[in-house]
Short mmCIF file of the C-alpha atoms (twelve columns), coordinates in Angstrom:
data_MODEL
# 
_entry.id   MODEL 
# 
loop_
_atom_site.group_PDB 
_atom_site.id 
_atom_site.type_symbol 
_atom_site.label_atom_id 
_atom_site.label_alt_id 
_atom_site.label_comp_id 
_atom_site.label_asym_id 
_atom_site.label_seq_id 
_atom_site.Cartn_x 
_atom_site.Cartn_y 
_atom_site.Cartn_z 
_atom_site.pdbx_PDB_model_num 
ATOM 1   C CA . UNK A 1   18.386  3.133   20.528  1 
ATOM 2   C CA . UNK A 2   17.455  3.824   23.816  1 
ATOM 3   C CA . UNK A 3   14.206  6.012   24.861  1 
ATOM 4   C CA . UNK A 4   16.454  9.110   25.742  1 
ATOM 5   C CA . UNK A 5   17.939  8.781   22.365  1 
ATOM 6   C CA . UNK A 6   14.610  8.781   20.911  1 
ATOM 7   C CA . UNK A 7   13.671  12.061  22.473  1 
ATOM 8   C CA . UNK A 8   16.475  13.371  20.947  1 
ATOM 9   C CA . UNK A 9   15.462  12.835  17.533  1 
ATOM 10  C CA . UNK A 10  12.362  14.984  18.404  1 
ATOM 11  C CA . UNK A 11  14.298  17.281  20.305  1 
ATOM 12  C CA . UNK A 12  16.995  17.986  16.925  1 
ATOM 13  C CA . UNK A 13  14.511  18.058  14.665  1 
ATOM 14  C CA . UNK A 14  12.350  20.602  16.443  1 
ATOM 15  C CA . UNK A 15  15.393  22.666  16.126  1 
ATOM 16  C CA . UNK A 16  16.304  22.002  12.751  1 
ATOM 17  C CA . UNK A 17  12.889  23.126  11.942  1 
ATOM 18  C CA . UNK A 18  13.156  26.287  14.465  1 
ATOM 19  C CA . UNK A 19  10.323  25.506  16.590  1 
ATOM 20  C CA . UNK A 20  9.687   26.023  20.488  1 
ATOM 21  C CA . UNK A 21  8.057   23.137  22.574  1 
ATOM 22  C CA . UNK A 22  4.964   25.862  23.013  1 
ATOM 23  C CA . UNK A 23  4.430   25.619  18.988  1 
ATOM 24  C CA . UNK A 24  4.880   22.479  18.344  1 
ATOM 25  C CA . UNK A 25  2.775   21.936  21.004  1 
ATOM 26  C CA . UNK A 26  -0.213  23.769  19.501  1 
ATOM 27  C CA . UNK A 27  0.451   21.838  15.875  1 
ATOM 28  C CA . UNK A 28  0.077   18.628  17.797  1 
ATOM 29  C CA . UNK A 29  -2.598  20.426  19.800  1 
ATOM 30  C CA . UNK A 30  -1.018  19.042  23.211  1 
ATOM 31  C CA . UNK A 31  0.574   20.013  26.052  1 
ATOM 32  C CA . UNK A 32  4.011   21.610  26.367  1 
ATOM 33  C CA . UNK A 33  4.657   19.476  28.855  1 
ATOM 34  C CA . UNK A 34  4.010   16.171  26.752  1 
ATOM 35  C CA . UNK A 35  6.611   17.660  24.479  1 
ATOM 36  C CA . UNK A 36  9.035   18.039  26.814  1 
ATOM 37  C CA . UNK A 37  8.511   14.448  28.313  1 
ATOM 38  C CA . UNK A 38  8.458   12.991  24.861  1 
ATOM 39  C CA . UNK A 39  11.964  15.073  24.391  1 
ATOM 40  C CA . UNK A 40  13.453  13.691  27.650  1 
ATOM 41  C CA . UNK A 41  12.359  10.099  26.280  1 
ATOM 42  C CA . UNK A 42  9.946   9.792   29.164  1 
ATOM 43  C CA . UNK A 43  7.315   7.879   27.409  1 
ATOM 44  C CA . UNK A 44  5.653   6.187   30.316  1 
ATOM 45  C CA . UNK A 45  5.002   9.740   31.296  1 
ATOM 46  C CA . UNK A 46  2.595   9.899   27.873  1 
ATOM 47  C CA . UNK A 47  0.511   7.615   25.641  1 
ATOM 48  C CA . UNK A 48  1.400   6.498   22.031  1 
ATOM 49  C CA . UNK A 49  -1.526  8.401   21.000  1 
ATOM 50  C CA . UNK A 50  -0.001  11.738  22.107  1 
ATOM 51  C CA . UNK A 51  3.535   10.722  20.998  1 
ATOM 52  C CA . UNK A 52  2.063   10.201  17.498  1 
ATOM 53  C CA . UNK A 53  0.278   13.310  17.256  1 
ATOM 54  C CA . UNK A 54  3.684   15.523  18.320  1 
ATOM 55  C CA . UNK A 55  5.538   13.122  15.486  1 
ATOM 56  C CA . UNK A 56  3.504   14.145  12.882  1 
ATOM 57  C CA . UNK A 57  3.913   17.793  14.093  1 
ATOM 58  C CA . UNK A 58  7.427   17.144  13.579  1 
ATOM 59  C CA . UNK A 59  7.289   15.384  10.240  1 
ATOM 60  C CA . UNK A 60  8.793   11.817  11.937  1 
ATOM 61  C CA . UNK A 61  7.379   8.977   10.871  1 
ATOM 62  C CA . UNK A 62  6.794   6.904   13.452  1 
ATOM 63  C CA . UNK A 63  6.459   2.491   13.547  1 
ATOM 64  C CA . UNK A 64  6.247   -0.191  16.513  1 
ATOM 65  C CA . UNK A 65  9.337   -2.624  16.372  1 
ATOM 66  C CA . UNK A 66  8.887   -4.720  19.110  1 
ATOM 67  C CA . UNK A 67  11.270  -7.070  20.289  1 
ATOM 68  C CA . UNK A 68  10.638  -10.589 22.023  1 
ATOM 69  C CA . UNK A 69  13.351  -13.691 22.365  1 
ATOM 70  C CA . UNK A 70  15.969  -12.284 19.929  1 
ATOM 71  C CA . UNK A 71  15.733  -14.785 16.837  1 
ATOM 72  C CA . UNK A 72  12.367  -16.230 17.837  1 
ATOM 73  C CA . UNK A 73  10.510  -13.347 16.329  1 
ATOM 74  C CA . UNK A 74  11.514  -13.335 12.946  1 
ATOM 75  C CA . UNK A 75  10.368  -17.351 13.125  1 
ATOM 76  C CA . UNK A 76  6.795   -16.707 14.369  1 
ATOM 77  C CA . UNK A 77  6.632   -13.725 12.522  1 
ATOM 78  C CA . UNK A 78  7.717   -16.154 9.037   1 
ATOM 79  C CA . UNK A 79  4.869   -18.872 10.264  1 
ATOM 80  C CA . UNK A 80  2.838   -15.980 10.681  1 
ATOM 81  C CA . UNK A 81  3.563   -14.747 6.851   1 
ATOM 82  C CA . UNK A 82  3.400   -18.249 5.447   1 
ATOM 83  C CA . UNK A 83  0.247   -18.965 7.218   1 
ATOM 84  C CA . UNK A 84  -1.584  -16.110 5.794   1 
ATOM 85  C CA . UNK A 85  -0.433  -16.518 2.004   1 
ATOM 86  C CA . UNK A 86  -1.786  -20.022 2.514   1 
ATOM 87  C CA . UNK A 87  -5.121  -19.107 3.469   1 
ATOM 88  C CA . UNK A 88  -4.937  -16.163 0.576   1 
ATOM 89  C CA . UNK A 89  -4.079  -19.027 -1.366  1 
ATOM 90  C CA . UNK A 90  -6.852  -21.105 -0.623  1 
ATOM 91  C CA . UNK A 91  -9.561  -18.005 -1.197  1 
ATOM 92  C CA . UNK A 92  -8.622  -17.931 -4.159  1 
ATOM 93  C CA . UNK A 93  -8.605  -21.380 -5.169  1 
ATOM 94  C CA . UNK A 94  -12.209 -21.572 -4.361  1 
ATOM 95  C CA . UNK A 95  -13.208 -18.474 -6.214  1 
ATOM 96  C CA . UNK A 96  -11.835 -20.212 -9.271  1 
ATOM 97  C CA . UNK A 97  -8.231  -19.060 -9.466  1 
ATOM 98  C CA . UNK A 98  -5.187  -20.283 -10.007 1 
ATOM 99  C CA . UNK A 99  -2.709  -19.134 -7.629  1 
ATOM 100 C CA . UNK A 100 1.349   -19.304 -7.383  1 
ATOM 101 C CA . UNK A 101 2.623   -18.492 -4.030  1 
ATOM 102 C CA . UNK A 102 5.877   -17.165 -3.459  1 
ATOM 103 C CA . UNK A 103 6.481   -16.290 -7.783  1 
ATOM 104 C CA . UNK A 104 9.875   -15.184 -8.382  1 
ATOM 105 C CA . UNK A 105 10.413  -12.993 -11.625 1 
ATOM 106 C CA . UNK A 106 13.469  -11.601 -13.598 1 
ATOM 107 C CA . UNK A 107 11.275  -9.283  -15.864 1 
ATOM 108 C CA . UNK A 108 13.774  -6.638  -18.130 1 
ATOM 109 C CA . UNK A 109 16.859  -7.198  -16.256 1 
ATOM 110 C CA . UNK A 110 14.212  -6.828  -12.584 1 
ATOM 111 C CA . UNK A 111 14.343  -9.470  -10.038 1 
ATOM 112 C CA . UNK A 112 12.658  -10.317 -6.938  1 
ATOM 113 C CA . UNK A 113 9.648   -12.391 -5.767  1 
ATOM 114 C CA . UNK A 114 5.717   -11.575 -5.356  1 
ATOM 115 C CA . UNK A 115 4.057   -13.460 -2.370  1 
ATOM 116 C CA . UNK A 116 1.123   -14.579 -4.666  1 
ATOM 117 C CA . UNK A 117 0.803   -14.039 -7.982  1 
ATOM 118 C CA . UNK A 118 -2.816  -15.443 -9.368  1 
ATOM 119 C CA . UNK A 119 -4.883  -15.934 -12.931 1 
ATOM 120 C CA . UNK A 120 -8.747  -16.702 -13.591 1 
ATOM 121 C CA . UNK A 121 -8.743  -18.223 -16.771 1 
ATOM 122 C CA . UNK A 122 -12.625 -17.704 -17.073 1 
ATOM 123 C CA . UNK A 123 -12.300 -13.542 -16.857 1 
ATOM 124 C CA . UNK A 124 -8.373  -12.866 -17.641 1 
ATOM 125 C CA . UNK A 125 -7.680  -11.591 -14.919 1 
ATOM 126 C CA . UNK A 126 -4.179  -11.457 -13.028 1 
ATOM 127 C CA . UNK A 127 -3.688  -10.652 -9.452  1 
ATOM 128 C CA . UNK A 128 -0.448  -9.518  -7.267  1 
ATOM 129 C CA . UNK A 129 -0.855  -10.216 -4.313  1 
ATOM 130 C CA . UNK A 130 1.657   -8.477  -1.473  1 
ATOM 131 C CA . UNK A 131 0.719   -9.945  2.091   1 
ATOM 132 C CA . UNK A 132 2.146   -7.782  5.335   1 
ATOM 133 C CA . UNK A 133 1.613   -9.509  9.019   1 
ATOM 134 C CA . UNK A 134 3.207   -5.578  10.185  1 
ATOM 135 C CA . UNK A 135 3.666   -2.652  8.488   1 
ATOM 136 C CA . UNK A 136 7.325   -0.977  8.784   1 
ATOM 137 C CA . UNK A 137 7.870   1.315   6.001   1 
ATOM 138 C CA . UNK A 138 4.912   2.299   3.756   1 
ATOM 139 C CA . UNK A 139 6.280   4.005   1.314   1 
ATOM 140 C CA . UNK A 140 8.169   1.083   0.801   1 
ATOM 141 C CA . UNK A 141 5.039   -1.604  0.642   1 
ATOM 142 C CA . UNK A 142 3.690   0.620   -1.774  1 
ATOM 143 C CA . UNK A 143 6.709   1.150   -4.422  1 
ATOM 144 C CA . UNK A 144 7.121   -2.256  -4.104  1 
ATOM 145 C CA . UNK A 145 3.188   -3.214  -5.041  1 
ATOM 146 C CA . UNK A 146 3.192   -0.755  -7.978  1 
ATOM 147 C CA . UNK A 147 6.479   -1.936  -9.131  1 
ATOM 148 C CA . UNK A 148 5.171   -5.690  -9.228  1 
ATOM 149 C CA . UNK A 149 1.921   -4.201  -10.949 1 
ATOM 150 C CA . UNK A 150 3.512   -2.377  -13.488 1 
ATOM 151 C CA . UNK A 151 5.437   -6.182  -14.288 1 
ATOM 152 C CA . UNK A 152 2.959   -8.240  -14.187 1 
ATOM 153 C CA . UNK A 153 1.588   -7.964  -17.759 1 
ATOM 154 C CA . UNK A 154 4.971   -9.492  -18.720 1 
ATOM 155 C CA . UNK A 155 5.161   -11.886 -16.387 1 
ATOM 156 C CA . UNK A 156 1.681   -13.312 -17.290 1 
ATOM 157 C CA . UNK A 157 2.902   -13.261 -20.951 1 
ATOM 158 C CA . UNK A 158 5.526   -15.637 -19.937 1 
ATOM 159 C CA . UNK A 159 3.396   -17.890 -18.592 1 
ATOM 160 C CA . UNK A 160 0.902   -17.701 -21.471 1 
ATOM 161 C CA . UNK A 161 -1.622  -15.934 -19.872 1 
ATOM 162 C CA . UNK A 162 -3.658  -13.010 -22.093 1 
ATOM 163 C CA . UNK A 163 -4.640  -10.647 -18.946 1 
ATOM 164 C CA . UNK A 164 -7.803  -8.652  -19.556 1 
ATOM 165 C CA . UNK A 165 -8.334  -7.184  -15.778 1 
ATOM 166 C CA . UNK A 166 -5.402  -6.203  -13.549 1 
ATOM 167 C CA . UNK A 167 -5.685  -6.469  -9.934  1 
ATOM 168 C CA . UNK A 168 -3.480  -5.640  -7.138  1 
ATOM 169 C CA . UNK A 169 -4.020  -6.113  -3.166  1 
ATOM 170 C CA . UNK A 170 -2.299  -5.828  -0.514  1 
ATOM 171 C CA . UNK A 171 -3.886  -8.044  2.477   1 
ATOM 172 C CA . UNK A 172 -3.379  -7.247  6.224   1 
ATOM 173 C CA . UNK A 173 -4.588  -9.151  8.962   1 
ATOM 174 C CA . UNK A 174 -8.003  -7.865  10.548  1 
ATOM 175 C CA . UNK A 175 -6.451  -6.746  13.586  1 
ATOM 176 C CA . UNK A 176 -6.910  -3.349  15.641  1 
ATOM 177 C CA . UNK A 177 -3.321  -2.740  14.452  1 
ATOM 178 C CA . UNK A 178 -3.638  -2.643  10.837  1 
ATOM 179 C CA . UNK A 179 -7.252  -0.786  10.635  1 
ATOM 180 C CA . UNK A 180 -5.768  2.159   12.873  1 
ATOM 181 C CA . UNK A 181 -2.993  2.023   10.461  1 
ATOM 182 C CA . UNK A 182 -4.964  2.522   7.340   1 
ATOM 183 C CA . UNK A 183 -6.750  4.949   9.198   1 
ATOM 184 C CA . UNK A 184 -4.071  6.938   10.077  1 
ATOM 185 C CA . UNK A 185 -2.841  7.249   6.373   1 
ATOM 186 C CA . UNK A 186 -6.079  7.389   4.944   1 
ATOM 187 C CA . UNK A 187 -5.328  10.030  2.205   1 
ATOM 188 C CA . UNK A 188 -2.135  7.785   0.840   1 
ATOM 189 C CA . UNK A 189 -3.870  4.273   1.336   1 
ATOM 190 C CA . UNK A 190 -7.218  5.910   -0.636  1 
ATOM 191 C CA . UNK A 191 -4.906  6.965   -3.547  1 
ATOM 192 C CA . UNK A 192 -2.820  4.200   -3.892  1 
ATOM 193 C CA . UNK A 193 -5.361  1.307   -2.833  1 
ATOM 194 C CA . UNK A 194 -9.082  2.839   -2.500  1 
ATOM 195 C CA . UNK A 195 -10.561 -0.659  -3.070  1 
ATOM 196 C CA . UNK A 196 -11.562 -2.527  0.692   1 
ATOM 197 C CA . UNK A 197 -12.450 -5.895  1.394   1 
ATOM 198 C CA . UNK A 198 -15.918 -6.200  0.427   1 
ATOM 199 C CA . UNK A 199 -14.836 -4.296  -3.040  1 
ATOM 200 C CA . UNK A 200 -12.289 -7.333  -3.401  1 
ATOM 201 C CA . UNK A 201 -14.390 -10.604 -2.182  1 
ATOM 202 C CA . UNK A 202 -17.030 -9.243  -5.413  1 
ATOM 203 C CA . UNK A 203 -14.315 -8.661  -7.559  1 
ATOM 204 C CA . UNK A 204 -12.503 -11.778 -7.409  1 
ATOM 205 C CA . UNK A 205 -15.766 -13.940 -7.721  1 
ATOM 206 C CA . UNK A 206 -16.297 -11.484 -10.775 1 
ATOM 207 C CA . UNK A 207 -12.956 -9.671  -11.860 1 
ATOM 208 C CA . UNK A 208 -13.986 -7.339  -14.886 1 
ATOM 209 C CA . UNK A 209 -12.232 -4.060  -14.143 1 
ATOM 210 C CA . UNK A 210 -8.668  -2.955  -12.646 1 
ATOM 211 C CA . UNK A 211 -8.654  -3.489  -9.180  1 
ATOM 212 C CA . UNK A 212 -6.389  -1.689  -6.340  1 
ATOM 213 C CA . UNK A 213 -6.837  -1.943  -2.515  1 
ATOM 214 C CA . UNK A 214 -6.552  -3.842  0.652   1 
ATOM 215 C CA . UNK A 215 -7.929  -6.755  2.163   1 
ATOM 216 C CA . UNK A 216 -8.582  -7.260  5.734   1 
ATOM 217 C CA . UNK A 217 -8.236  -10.982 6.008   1 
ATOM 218 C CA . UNK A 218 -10.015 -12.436 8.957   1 
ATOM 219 C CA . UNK A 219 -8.263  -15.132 10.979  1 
ATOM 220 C CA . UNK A 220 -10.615 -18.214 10.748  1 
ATOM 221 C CA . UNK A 221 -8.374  -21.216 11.703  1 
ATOM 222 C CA . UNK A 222 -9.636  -23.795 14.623  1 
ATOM 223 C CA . UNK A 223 -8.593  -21.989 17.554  1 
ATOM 224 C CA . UNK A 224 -8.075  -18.631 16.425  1 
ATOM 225 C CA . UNK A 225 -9.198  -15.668 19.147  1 
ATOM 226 C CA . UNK A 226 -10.746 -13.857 15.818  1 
ATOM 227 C CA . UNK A 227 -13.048 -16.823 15.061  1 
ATOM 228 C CA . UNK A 228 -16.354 -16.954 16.373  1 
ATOM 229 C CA . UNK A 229 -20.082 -18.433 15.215  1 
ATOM 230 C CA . UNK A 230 -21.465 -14.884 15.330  1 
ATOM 231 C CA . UNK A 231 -18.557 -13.270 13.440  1 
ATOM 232 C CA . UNK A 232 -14.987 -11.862 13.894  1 
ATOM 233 C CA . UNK A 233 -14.233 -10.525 17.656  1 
ATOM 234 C CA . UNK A 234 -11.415 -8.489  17.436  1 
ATOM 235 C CA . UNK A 235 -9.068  -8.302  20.375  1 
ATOM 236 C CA . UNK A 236 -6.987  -5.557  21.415  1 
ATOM 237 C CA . UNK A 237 -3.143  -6.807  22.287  1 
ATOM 238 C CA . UNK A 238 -1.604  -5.110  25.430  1 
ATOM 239 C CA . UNK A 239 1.494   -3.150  24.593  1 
ATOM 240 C CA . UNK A 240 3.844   -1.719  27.210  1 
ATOM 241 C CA . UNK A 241 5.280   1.276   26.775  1 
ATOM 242 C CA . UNK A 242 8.047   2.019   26.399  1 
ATOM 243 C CA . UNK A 243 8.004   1.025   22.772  1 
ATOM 244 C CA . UNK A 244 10.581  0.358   19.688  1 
ATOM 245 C CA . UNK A 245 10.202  2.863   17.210  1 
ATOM 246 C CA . UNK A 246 11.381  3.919   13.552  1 
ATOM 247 C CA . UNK A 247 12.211  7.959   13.258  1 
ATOM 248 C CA . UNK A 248 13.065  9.656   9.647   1 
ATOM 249 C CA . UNK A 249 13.915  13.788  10.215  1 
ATOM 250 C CA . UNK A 250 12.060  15.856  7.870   1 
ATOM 251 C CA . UNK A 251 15.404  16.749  6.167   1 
ATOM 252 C CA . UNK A 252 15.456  13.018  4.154   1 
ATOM 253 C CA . UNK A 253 17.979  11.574  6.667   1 
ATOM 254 C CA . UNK A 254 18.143  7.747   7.015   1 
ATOM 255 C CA . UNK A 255 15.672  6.429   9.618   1 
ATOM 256 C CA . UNK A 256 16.989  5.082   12.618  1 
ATOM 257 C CA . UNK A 257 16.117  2.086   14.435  1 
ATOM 258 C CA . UNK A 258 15.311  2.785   18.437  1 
ATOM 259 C CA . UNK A 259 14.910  0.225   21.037  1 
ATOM 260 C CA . UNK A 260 12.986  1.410   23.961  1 
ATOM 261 C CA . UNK A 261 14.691  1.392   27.964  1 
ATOM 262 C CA . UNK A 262 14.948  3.699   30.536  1 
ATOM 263 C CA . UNK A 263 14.938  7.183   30.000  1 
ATOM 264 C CA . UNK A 264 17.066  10.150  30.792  1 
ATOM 265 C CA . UNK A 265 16.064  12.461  33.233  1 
ATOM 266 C CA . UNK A 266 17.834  15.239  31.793  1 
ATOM 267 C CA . UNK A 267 15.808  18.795  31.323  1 
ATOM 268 C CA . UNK A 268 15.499  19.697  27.879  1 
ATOM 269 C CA . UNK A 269 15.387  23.727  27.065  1 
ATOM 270 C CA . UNK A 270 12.701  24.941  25.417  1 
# 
C-alpha cells in the first residue's frame, strides 16, 4: 500500500470514530497540520515519532515492515533468527541446561514448534524460549508464548522431565529498536513479561520460582558493531522515511499491509 493509501486509513478511521483533525490533534497533542499531512500520506513532511503519537490517538496500531532485495530479506532475516537461538542456546548450555532448539510438539491434538525449549536437571526447571529478531504483531508473540507455557508441563512429561519451576522468555536483540518497543507498551510487556534481563541471567544460574519476561540479548560475536571491551555500544540504524507500516481500525478490521512511495497531494477536509 502506497503512502497516500496509508493516510487514508487515518483519514476513515478518524471518521468512523467522528473526530475533526483539531481533536485528534489535541489527543495526540500535535499539530493540526501534522494530521492533515499524515492524512494526505505526506510522511516526509513529519517524523515517525509524531505519526505514532496521532496512531495511538486513533487506536491504529502501528509496525515498521521494511523492504530490501525482495527474497533476500526473509534469508538474512532467517540467519539472523538462527544465529540468535544459537547463542541462546549456548547461554544456556553453560549455565547448566539442557537445551532443544527448534522443539516441535503435538500436545492434546496442538501442534507447532517452540524455538528453544530447555531443562536444568539440578533445579527442575523448564524454559520456553520464543526468540523475535522484529516485532510485527504483539498480541500475537504473546498468545503464542502463553500458549507454549500453558503446554509445556506436558511436553516435559513426555520427555521425562518432573518440572518444579516454570520459566518463559521471550529474547530480543539489544537494539534501540526493541527497547523503544518495550517501552512503548510498557503496561502490556509489565503484565505479561515483568521479568528483564538481569532478573533472567540470576534466575537461570538459580531457577527456583516461575519466571516471565524478556531478555535483551547482547550481540557479542567477533565483529559485531555491539561488541566492545568496555561494554555494549548501541548503534542507532538510519531509517528513511517514508516507511512500511501495519494499520488495524479500531472497529477489529483485518490489518493491512502498506508499502511506503510517493504520496498524494490531494487536500483532505477536515
Amino acid at each position: 500500500m502506497q503512502d497516500s493509501q496509508v493516510g487514508s486509513v487515518f483519514r476513515a478511521v478518524r471518521i468512523r470514530r467522528g473526530l475533526t483533525q483539531s481533536q485528534v490533534a489535541a489527543a495526540a497533542r500535535v499539530s493540526r497540520s501534522v494530521v492533515s499531512l499524515i492524512e494526505r500520506g505526506l510522511f516526509e513532511g513529519t517524523s515517525l515519532r509524531l505519526v505514532r503519537h496521532v496512531a495511538d490517538a486513533l487506536g491504529i496500531s502501528l509496525s515498521l515492515d521494511p523492504r530490501w532485495r525482495g527474497a533476500q530479506l526473509a534469508t538474512l532475516l532467517d540467519e539472523r533468527h538462527a544465529a540468535t537461538v544459537q547463542a541462546v542456546v549456548k547461554r544456556l548450555m553453560a549455565a547448566g541446561w539442557q537445551a532443544l532448539p527448534e522443539h516441535t510438539f503435538n500436545v492434546w491434538g496442538e501442534r507447532g514448534a517452540m524455538d528453544i525449549l530447555a531443562w536444568h536437571p539440578l533445579r527442575r526447571a523448564v524454559l520456553i524460549v520464543e526468540v523475535k529478531t522484529r516485532l510485527v504483531d504483539l498480541q500475537d508473540v504473546l498468545s503464542k508464548l502463553d500458549r507454549k507455557r500453558r503446554l509445556a508441563p506436558a511436553m516435559a512429561k513426555e520427555l521425562g522431565w518432573k518440572p518444579l519451576a516454570p520459566g518463559s522468555v521471550l529474547v530480543l536483540p539489544d537494539a534501540t529498536w526493541a527497547r523503544h518497543a518495550v517501552a512503548r507498551f510498557e503496561a502490556t510487556f509489565a503484565a505479561s513479561l515483568p521479568a528483564r534481563t538481569a532478573d533472567i541471567r540470576r534466575w537461570l544460574k538459580r531457577p527456583a520460582r516461575d519466571l516471565r519476561g524478556i531478555w535483551f540479548l547482547l550481540d557479542d560475536t567477533p565483529g559485531s558493531t555491539k561488541r566492545s571491551a568496555g561494554g555494549s555500544m548501541r548503534v542507532r540504524p538510519r531509517m528513511a522515511m517514508p516507511v512500511a507500516a501495519v494499520a488495524r481500525s479500531v472497529d477489529g478490521s483485518v490489518p493491512v499491509k502498506t508499502a511506503g512511495s510517493t504520496g498524494h497531494q490531494g487536500q483532505s477536509p477536515t
